[in-house]
N, C-alpha and C positions, 0 to 999 in steps of 0.2 A: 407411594410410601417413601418418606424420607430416606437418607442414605446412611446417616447416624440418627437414631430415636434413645433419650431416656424411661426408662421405663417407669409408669405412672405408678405413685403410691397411694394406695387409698387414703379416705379421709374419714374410714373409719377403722379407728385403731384404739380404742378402749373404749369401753360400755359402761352406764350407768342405768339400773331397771327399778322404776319408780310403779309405785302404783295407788291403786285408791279403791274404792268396793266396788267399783264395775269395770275398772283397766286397767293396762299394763301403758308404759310408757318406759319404751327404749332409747335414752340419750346416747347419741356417739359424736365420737370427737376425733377428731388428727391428737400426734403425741404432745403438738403443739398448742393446743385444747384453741386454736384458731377457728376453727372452721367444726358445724353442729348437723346433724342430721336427727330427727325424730320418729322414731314409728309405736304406732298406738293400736295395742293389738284387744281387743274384746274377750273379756271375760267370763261372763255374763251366759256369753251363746254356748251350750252342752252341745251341741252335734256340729255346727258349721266353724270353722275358723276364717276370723273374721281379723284381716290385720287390714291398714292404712297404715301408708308411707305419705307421707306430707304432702297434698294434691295431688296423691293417687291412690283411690280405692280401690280394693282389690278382693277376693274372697274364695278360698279354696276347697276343695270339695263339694260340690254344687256350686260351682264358679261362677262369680260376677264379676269379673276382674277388668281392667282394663288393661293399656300395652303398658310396658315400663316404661319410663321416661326419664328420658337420660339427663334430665335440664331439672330435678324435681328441689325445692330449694333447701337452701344450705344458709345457716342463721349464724349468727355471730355471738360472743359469749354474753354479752350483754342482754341480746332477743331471747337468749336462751333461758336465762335467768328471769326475765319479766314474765315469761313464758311458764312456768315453773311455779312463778309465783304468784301468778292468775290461777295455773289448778290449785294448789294448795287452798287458795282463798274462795274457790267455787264449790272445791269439793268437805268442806267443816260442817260438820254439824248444825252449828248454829251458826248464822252467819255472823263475821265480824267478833267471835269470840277469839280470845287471845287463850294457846297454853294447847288447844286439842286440834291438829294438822289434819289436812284432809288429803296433804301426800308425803309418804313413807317410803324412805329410800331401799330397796329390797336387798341389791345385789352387786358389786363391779366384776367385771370381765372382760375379755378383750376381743370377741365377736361372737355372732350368733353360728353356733355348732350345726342345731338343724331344728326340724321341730318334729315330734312322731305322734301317729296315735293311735289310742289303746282303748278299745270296744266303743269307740263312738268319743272319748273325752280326751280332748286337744291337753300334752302337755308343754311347756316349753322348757325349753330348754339351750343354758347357757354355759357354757364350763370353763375353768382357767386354765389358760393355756400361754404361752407364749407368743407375741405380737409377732403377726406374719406380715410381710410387707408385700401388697397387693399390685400384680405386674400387668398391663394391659394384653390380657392373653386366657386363652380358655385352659385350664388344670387337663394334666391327663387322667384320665380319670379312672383309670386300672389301680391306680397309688392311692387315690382318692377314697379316705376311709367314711367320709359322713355325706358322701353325694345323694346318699337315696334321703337324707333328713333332710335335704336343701333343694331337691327336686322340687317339692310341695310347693315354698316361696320365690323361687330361685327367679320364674317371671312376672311376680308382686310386688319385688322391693328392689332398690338399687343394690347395683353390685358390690358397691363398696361395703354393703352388710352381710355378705356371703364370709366365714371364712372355713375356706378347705384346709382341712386336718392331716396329715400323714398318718402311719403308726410305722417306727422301725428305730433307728437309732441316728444319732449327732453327736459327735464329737470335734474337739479343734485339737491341737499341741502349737506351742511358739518353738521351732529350728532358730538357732541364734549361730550364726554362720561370722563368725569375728566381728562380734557389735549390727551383724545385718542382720534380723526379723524375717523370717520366713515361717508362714500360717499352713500347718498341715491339716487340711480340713477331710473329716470321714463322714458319707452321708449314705445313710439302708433305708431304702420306703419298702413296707411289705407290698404286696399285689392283693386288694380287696377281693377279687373275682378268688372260688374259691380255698377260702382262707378260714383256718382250721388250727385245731391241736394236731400232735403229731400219729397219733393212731390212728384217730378218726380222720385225718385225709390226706391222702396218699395220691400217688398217681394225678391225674387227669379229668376233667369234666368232660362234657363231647362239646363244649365251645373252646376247647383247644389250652384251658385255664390251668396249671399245676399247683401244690398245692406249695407250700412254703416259699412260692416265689418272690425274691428281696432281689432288688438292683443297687449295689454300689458302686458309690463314685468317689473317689481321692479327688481332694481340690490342695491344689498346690499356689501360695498369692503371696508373690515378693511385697510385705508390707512396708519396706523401706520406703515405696513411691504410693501416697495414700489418696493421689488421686484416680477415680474409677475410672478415668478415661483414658489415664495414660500408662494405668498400672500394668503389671505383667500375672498373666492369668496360666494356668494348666491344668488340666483334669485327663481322669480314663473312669473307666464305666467296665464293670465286670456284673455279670448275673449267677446268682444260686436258683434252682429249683428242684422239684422232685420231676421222678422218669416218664415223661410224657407219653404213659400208658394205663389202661385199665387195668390196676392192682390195688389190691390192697390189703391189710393184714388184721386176722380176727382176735380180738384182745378177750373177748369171753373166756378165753383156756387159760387166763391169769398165768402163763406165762412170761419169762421177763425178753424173750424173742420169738414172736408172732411167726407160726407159718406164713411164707408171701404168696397167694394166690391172683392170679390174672381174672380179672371178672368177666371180660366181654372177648370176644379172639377178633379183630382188628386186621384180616391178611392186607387191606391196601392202605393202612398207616393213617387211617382219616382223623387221628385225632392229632398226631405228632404232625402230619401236616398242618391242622389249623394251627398248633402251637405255634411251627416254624416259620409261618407264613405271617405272624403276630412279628417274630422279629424280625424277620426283615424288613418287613414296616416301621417298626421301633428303629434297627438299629445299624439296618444294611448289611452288604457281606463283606469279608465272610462271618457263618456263624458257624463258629468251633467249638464241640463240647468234651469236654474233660470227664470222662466217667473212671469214679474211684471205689464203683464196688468191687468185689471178687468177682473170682475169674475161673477157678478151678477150685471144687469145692468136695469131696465125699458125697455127701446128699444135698441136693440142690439146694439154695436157698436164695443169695443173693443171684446166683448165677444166670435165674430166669428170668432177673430185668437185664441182663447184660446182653442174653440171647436174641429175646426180642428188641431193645435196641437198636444191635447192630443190622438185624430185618429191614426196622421201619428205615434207618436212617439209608440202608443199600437201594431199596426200594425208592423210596423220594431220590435220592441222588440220578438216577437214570434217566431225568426227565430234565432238571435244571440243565442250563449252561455249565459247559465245563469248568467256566474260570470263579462260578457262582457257590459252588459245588457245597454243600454240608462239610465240613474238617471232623472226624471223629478221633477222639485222641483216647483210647483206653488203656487205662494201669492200675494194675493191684496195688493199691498203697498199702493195705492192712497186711500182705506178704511180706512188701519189702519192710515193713518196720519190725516184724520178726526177724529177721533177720540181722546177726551181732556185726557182719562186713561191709554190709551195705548200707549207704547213707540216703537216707530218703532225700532229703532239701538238699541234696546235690542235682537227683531227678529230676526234681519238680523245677528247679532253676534251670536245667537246660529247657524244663516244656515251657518254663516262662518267655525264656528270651523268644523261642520260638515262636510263641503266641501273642508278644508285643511288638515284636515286627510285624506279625500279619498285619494286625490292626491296626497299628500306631495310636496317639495320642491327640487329644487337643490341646494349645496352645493359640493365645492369643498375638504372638507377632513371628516376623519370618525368623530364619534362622539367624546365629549371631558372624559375625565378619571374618570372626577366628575361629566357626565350624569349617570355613572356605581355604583361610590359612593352612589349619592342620586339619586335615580329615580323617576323621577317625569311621571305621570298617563297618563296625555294629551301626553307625551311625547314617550310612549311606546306605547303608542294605534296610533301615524302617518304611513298612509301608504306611498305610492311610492316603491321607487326597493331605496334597501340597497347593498352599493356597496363598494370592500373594501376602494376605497379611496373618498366616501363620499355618499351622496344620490343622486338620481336622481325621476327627477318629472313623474308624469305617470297619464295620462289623462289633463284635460281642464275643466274650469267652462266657460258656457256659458253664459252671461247674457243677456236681450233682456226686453224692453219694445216696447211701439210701435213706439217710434221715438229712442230707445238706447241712451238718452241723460242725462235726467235729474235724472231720478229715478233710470235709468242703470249706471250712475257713483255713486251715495250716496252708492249702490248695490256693484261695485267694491273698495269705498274706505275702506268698511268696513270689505271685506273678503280681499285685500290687509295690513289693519292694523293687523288682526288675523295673517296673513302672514308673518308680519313682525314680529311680536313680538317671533314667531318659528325661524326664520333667525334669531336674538339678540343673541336668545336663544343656537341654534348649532353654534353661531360662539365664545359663551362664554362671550355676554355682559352683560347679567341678568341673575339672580338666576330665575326665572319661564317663561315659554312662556306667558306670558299677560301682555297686555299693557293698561292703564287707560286713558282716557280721561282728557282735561285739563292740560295734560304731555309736556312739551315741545316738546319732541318727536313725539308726536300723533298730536299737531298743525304744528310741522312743515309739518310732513307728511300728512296732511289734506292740507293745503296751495299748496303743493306739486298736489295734485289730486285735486284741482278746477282751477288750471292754465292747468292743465291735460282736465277736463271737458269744460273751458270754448273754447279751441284751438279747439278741435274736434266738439263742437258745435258750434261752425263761419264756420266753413269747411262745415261741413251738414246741418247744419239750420239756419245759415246767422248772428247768433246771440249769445252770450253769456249763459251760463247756468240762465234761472230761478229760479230754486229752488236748493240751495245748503245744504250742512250739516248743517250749523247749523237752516233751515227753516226747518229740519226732525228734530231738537232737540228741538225748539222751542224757541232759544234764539238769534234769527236773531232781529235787531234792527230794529226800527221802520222805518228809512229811506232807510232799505232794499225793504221794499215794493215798494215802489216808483218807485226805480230801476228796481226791478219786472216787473211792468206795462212798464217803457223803453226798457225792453229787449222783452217785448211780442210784441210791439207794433213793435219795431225793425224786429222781426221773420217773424211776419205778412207781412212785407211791401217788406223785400228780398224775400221770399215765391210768395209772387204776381206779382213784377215785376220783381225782378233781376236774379230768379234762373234759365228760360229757358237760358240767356246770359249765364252764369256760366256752365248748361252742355252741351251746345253747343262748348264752351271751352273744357271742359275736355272729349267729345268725339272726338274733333280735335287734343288734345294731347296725348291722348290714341292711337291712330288711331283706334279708333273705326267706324269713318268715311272717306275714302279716297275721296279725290275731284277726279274726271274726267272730261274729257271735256264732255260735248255733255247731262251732266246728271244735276239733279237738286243742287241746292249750300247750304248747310248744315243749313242755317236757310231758306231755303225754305220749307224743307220736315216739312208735319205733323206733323210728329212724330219717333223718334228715339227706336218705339219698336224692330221693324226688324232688326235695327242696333246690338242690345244688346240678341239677341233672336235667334241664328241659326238656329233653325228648320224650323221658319216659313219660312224662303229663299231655303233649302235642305231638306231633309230627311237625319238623322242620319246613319252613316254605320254600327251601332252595337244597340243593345239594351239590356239594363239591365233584368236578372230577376228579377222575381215580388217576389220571394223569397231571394233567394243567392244575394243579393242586393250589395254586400263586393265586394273588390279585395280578392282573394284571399291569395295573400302574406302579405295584412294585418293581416288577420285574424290570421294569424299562426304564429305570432313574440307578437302578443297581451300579456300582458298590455304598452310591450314599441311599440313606434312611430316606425312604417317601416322607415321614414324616417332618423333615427339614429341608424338602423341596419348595420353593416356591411356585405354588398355585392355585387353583382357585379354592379348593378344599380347604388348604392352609391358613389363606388369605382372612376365610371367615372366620377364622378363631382368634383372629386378630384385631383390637379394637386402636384405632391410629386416633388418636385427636390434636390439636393445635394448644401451644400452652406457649405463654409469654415466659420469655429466656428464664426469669428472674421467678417463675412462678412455685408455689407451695409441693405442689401435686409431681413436679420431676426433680426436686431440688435434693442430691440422695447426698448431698454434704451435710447440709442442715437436718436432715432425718439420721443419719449414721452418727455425727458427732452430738448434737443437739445443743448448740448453744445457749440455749435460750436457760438451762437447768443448770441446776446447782449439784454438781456431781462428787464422788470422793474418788478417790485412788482405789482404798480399798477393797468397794464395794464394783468396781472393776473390771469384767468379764475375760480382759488378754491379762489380767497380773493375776487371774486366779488360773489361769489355764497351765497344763503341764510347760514344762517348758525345761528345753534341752539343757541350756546353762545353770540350772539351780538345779533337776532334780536328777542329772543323768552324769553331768560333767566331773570330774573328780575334786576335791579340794583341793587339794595339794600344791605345795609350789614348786614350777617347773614341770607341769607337766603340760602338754600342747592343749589349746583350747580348743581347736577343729572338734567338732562333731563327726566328724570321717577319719580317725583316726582309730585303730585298731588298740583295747583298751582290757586288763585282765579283768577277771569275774566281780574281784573285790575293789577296782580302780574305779567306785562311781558309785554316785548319790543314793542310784535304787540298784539294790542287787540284784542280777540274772537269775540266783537261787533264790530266791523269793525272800523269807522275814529275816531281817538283820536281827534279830534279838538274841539267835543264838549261834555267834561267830563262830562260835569254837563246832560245831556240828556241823557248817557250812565249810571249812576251811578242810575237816575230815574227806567230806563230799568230794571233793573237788578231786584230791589226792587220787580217786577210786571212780569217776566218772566214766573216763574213758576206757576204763576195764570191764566195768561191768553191766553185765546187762541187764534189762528193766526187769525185772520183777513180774512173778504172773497174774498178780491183781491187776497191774497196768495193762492188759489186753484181755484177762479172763473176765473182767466186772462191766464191759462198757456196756452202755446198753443203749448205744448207738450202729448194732450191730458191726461192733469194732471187735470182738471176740470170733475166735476162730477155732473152735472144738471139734469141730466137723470137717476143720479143713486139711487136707495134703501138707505132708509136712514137708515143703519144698527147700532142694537145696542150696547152701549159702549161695550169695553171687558175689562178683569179685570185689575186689579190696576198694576202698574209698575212702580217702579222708573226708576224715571229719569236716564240718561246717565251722567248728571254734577247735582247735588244737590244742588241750588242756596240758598242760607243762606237768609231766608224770616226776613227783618226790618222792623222798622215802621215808617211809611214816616211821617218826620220831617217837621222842616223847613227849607228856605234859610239856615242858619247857620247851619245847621247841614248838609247840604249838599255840602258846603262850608270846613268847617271839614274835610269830606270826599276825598272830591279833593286833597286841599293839605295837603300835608305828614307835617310833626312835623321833625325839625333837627334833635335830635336824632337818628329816624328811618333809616333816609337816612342816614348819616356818620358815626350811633353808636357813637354820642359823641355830647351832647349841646354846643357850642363854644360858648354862651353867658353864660356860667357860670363861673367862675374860675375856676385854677387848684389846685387840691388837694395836700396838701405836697408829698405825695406818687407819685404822676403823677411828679411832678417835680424832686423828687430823681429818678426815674426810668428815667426822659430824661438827667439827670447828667452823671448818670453813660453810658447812652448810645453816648453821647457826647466823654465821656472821653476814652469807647471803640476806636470809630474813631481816637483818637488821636493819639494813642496807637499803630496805623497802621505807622506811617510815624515819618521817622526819625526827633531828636526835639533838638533845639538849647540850650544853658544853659537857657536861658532866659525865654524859654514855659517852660523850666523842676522849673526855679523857680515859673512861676503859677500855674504849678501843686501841689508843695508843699501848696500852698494855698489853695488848695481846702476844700470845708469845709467837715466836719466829718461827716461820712457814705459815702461819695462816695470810692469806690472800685479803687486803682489804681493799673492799670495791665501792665504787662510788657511784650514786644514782645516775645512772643517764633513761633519757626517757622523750618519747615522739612530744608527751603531754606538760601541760606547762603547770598543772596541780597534777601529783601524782600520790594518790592515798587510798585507803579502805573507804575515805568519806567524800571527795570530790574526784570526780575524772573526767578529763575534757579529752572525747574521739576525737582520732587523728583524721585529717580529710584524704575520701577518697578518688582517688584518682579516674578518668574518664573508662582508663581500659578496663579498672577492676568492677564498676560500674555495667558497663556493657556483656562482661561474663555473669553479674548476678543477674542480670536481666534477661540474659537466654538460659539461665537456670532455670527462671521462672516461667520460661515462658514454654521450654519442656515439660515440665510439670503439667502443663494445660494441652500437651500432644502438638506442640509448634517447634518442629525442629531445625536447626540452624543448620546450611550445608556446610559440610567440611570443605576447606579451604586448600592450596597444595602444600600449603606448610605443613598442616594438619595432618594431609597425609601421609606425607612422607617422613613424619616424625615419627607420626604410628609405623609405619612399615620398618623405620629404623629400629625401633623398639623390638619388634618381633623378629626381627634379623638376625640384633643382636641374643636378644632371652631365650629363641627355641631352634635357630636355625643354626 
């Protein structure tokens, strides 16, 4: 295997589905419509499906297939087209008749999703989606939401007709760092293995699956440098799931918080084993989980996942390696938010730092020259695997309440902000790894993880996030409440009625259930435990010990992920082929940027994305344009208090934030088992400031509230236009006038106005490198060998060819840093 590979892009990436009265005819294309592929599936046949891929037939179900072949051909747009235009002409009515077609274009799309079927009659099936760009490598297939519809063809047709689907969430944001471009990319795949609404699946399967499992990952990419090869890269990976035990909660009592019962008693942890033992495969150690249910409770409720928990995970720990060991980190979050003294996201930021040193990050190059200069404390003490050509991350934070929604995102965005401020930091955009609240960058990236939370809670719980950051800070506006109560009420009502529809849905696209004839019809059956639960229908053909719980080949590559080792296993999920430098199939400039099209501005993907500078930054003049600058509530584009529309409400708010405390809708309505009626009324704990320090006024009147709203001209343009201008102000636009003039050539007649000018303006005379100098001709000055040789090793960085520094070089830089910090 090479030592640098690009990674291949298929060549098929849009779909055109043609057909005629006995076939289908699937045209695909590159985005470059260069290169064609065809497959021709049978219509005709009621029970067998019957597809050909272009000199390879194939046929599934009662198979006649032959191997795939990797070499199967590839037409060009012209073949394609005579091609096309022979069915059309074969398949008419009459023949040679003008005006009635014998092919009819059906459908475009951008690949084949899967194909299913139902009591014997083959459907297909193609849907619009977003062009995925296909990498020489096998999908994980946990994330993998349409694998069981692609199973059927998957060894019939070429791979480049496969496209694997996700389901979770995507977001980007543009960081605009003084004129520098930094892309904050947010990326959630659900987990296809049991995967459910939020009532109906809880807990655990006994092949170790939980139920709302989402992997996120923060991608961090200096877009200043847009070469893939030499760009600067960072990422971290954080996991949600539910409590990797047999529980679940019975919603028949229309209740709006389900008793939680344990279904099966589990004493040697066989299932939270197989769970564990998934990530350490995935993701190495350590694996730390963060549990943010209650803790002490009047009558048990959330208490008896926290119980068994700490069982299974003491229990499995006794066997591992010491240094391997499970991390379990448990906190009452929904206590401490009771609470008027204590600051929750002050907590959770010391469990952050905490839990992103264990881990560390990835990062595409080593450290920077000036982490070596001044070394910074947090900075030496990160773990992970130090690699020469950057870091890599090693282990996973787990996070988990009991519905992984509300409490479990506040939980990720704050050890994702820790995260990020270490990414800034090894890619060299801040002097220290920490980031402040109120920051530009901290709202954006907050804004960023509640479109994050509010996606993945419609998907599981029917409904929008409840409780968000600033209801853990305290300074959620009063008509957030309100909303509150909308979205619980909303939760409640999908929960009741809509969510058996929904997983009856996604056990029909899973194929989790197959129809047959002669059996019952998938909203007949009771219940879909048997579906989701194999043992109860077989007996397992192996069984785990009650000790050695591991694969063993994890164990032995430990703290990195078996899954990123290389060897033989790995090896096969990898397809290497040989491609000329200049070739279609690894060219990811020519696919990223596309020259070849006619593109707008508008229409755009990074000038529609959020973006720091336009919608977070302040107007105003004179005020610092860092994104890392500490910023009030009302100094910026989008308000912390959510709708600008009604200043005068917002401005009240503020005054009275930091006094008072939330409201009992805000923890009596959640129905994220965020309410605590039942619970110990534990007391205060000590003092803490606040996460944003609200500047305490003294509530005025109308008019001074009024004041406040609106800004004063100065402030806004730096300059009162209702005053006059000072002599000074107007000799300084004299002379800047007379500049201009100065540019463009001037008849005797300006030159005698100029002579009039009055005393003290400055009359200057063209000088100039160029020997025409105008808006209409301009002759460049020539460049000289050295400034020549500097644009050339500019260029030639850009492509990962770096020039060694010289001792002048060095020693200028060392002078530099002598004199600036030392």
């Amino acid at each position: 295997m090479p030592a640098a590979a690009a990674p291949i892009i298929s060549s098929v990436q849009k779909l055109v589905l043609y057909e005629t009265r006995a076939r289908y005819f699937l045209v695909g294309s590159n985005h470059a419509e260069t290169k064609y592929r065809v497959l021709k599936i049978d219509r005709t046949e009621p029970k067998d499906l019957v597809i050909i891929d272009d000199r390879i037939a194939g046929f599934s179900n009662m198979l006649v297939a032959t191997v795939w072949n990797p070499f199967s051909h590839v037409y060009t747009q012209q073949e394609v087209r005579e091609l096309l235009g022979r069915l059309d002409l074969g398949n008419r009515t009459k023949m040679g008749q003008k005006g009635s077609s014998g092919l009819f274009r059906a459908v475009s799309a951008f690949g084949v999703v899967g194909i299913y079927e139902s009591f014997k009659m083959w459907t297909y099936l193609a849907i619009f989606t977003l062009g995925v760009f296909g990498i020489s490598s096998e999908p994980y297939m946990k994330y993998v939401w349409n694998g069981e519809l692609l199973d059927i063809i998957k060894n019939t047709v070429h791979r480049d007709w496969l496209l694997y689907i996700i389901h979770g969430f995507c977001g980007q944001s543009k960081l605009l760092i003084y004129g520098r471009p930094v892309y904050v990319t947010l990326i959630a795949r659900r987990s296809s293995k049991f995967a459910g609404t939020r009532f109906l699946k809880r807990g655990a399967n006994c092949e170790g699956d939980v139920a709302n499992e989402v992997e996120t990952e923060q991608i961090l990419c200096d877009a200043s440098v847009m070469s893939f090869t030499a760009g600067s890269y960072s990422s971290y990976v954080q996991v949600r799931g539910s409590v990797p035990l047999y529980w679940s909660q019975d919603i028949s009592t229309m209740m709006p918080k389900p008793p939680i019962t344990l279904d099966q008693a589990d004493p040697f942890a066989h299932v939270a084993a197989l769970h564990f033992d998934q990530m350490l495969q995935r993701f190495g150690s350590p694996i730390i989980i963060l549990n943010l249910v209650k803790e002490r409770e009047k009558r048990k409720h959330e208490r008896i996942l926290s119980e068994e928990l700490v069982a299974a995970v003491t229990y499995l720990n006794q066997f591992l390696p010491p240094e391997h060991t499970i991390i379990y980190i448990p906190w009452d979050m929904a206590k401490y938010t009771k609470s008027k003294l204590c600051n929750v996201l002050d907590r959770l930021n010391v469990i952050a730092e905490s839990v992103v040193k264990k881990t560390g990050f990835f990062v595409n190059r080593p450290d920077s020259y000036c982490s070596i200069l001044r070394p910074d404390e947090k900075w030496n003490e990160l773990g992970g695997c130090v690699i020469p050509t950057g870091r890599l991350q090693t282990g996973v934070l787990r996070t988990n309440c009991v519905d992984c929604l509300d409490r479990t995102n506040t939980a990720q965005f704050m050890v994702g902000k820790c995260a990020l401020a270490y990414q800034l930091y090894s890619l060299g955009l801040i002097d220290k790894p920490n980031l402040q609240f109120d920051t530009d960058a901290v709202r954006l990236f907050e804004e960023l993880y509640e479109d994050h939370g509010d996606t993945l809670s419609l998907q599981y719980g029917g409904s929008q996030l409840v409780h968000r950051v600033k209801t853990y800070r305290k300074i959620a506006p009063w008509t957030q409440h309100s909303k509150d109560i909308m979205q619980t009420l909303s939760r409640y009502y999908s929960n009741a009625f809509s969510d058996a529809d929904r997983q009856d849905s996604i056990n029909l696209f899973l194929g989790v259930f197959h129809p047959t004839e002669g059996k019952p019809h998938l909203w007949e059956l009771p219940t879909d435990f048997y579906l989701h639960h194999k043992n109860t229908m077989r007996l397992l053909p192996t069984r785990r010990s009650y000790t050695y719980w591991w694969t063993p080949e994890v164990i032995k590559h430990l703290p990195l992920p078996y899954d990123e080792v290389i060897c033989a296993a790995n090896l096969k999920k990898l397809i290497v082929k040989k491609f000329h430098k200049y070739e279609e199939e690894i060219d990811i400039h020519n696919e990223f940027f596309r020259p070849y099209e006619l593109s707008s501005f508008d229409d755009t993907f990074c000038l529609a994305m959020t973006s720091s500078a336009r919608d977070f930054m302040p107007k105003t003049v004179g005020i610092d344009p860092s994104p890392f600058t500490v910023r009030k509530p009302d100094e910026t584009g989008k308000s912390v208090l959510g709708n600008k529309s009604n200043r005068e409400e917002a401005v009240l708010q503020r005054k009275t934030a930091a006094s008072a405390p939330p409201p009992p809708s805000e923890e009596a309505v959640s129905s994220s088992s965020e309410d605590d009626s039942g619970t110990d009324r534990e007391e205060e704990g000590s003092v803490s400031q606040r996460s944003t320090p609200v500047k305490m006024t003294d509530t005025g009147d109308s008019t001074k509230v009024t004041e406040n709203v609106v800004q004063p001209m100065k402030e806004v343009y730096g300059i009162n236009l209702s005053d006059g201008l000072s002599e000074e102000d107007l000799s300084i636009y004299s002379r800047f006038v007379q500049l201009g003039q100065s540019q463009h050539k001037q008849d005797k007649c300006s030159q005698q106005l100029c002579s009039r000018c009055p005393d003290g303006v400055i009359k200057l005379t063209p000088i100039s490198a160029f020997s025409q100098d105008n808006i209409y001709e301009v002759q460049p000055p020539r460049v000289d060998r050295k400034s020549t040789e500097i644009f050339q090793a500019h260029i030639q960085a850009s492509q990962g060819i770096m020039q060694p520094l010289g001792k002048e070089d060095t020693s200028m830089y060392r002078e530099y840093i002598r004199n600036r910090y030392l």
